[in-house]
C-alpha positions as CSV (number, residue, x, y, z in Angstrom):
1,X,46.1,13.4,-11.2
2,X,44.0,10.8,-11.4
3,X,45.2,7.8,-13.5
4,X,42.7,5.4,-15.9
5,X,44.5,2.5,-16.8
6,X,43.9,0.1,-19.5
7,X,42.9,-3.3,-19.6
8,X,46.0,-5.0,-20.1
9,X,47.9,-2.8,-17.9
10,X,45.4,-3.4,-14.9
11,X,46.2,-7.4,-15.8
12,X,49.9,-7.4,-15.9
13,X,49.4,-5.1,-12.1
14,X,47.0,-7.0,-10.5
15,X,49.2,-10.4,-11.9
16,X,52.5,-8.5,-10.6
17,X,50.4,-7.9,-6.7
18,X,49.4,-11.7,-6.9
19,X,52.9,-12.4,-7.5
20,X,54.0,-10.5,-4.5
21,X,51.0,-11.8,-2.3
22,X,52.4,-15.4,-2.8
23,X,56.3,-14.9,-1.9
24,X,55.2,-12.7,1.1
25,X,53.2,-15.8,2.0
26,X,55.8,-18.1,1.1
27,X,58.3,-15.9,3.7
28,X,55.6,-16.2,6.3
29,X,55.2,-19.9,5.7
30,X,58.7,-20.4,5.9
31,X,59.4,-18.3,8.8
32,X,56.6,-19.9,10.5
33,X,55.0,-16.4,11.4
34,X,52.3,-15.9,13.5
35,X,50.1,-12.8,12.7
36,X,51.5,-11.0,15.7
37,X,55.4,-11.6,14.5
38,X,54.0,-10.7,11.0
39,X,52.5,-7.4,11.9
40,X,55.6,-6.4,14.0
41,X,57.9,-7.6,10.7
42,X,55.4,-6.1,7.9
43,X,56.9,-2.9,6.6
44,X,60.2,-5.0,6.0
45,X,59.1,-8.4,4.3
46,X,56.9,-6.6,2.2
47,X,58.8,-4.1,1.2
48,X,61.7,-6.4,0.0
49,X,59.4,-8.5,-1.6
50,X,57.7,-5.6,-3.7
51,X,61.0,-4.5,-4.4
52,X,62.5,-7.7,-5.8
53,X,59.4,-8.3,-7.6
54,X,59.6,-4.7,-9.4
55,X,63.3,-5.8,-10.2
56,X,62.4,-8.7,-11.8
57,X,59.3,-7.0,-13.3
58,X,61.3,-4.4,-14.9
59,X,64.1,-6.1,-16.4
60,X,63.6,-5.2,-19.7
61,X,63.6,-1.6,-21.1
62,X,60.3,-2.3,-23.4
63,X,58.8,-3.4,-20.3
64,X,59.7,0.2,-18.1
65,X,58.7,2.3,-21.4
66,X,55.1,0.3,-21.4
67,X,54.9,1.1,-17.1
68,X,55.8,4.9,-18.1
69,X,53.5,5.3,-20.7
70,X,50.5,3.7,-19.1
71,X,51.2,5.7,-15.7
72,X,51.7,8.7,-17.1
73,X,54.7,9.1,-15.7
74,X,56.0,12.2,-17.4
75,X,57.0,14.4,-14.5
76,X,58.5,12.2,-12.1
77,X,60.0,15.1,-10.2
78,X,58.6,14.1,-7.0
79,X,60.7,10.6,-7.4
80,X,63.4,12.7,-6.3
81,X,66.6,12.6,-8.5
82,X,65.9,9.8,-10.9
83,X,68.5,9.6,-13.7
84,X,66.8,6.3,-15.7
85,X,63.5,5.5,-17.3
86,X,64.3,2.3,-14.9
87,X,64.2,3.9,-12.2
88,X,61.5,6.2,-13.2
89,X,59.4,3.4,-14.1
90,X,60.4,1.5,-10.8
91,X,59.1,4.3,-8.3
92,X,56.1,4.8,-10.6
93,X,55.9,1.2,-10.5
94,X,55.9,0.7,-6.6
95,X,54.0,4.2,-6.0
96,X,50.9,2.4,-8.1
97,X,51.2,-1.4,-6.8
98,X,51.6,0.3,-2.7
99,X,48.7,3.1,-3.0
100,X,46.2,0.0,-4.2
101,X,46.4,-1.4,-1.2
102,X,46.3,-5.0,-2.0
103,X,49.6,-6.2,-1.4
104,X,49.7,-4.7,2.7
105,X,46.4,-5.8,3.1
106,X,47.2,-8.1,6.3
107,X,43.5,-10.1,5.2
108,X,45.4,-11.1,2.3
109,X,47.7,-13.3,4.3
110,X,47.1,-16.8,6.0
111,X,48.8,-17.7,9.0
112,X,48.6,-21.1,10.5
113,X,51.5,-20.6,13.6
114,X,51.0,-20.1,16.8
115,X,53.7,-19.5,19.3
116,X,53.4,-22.3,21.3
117,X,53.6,-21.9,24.7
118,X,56.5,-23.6,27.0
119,X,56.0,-24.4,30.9
């Protein structure tokens, strides 16, 4: 099922990627990550970050009614054995921000480290 999206919701999603964009950056910055380390460590720091970003997204129940209405999340039996519009909203959440593609788009990424080599 294909999913058309409103304005605002498209906004506050392509706001929450940004967001995630920038403190998988900062994690690279700060772990001085070369492309290379980054690519072999992607899955996991993105991952996390998505999911903390999520959390923080969806602290408030207003805020995971809105995500389930404007996904049109009203079978979430393939979400497995969710017992919470939190976490209904969450999977729906991640489902949407992951299949966009944006935030594990490696060309969205800087890196300015290179191992350096010692002799």
């Amino acid at each position: 099922m294909e999913k058309y999206l409103n304005y605002k919701t498209m906004e506050h999603f392509e706001e929450l990627e940004s967001r995630i964009i920038e403190v998988v950056q900062d994690t690279i910055d700060n772990d001085e990550l070369t492309k290379e380390e980054f690519e072999n460590r992607k899955d996991e720091i993105i991952n996390d970050n998505v999911w903390q970003e999520i959390d923080t997204y969806l602290i408030y129940y207003e805020d995971q009614m809105e995500v389930v209405k404007e996904l049109r999340l009203y079978d979430w039996s393939h979400f497995g054995t969710c017992t919470t519009i939190g976490e209904v909203a969450y999977y729906g959440l991640e489902e949407e921000i992951m299949s966009r593609g944006k935030v594990t788009d490696i060309n969205n990424y800087k890196f300015n480290y290179e191992k350096q080599e010692t002799k």
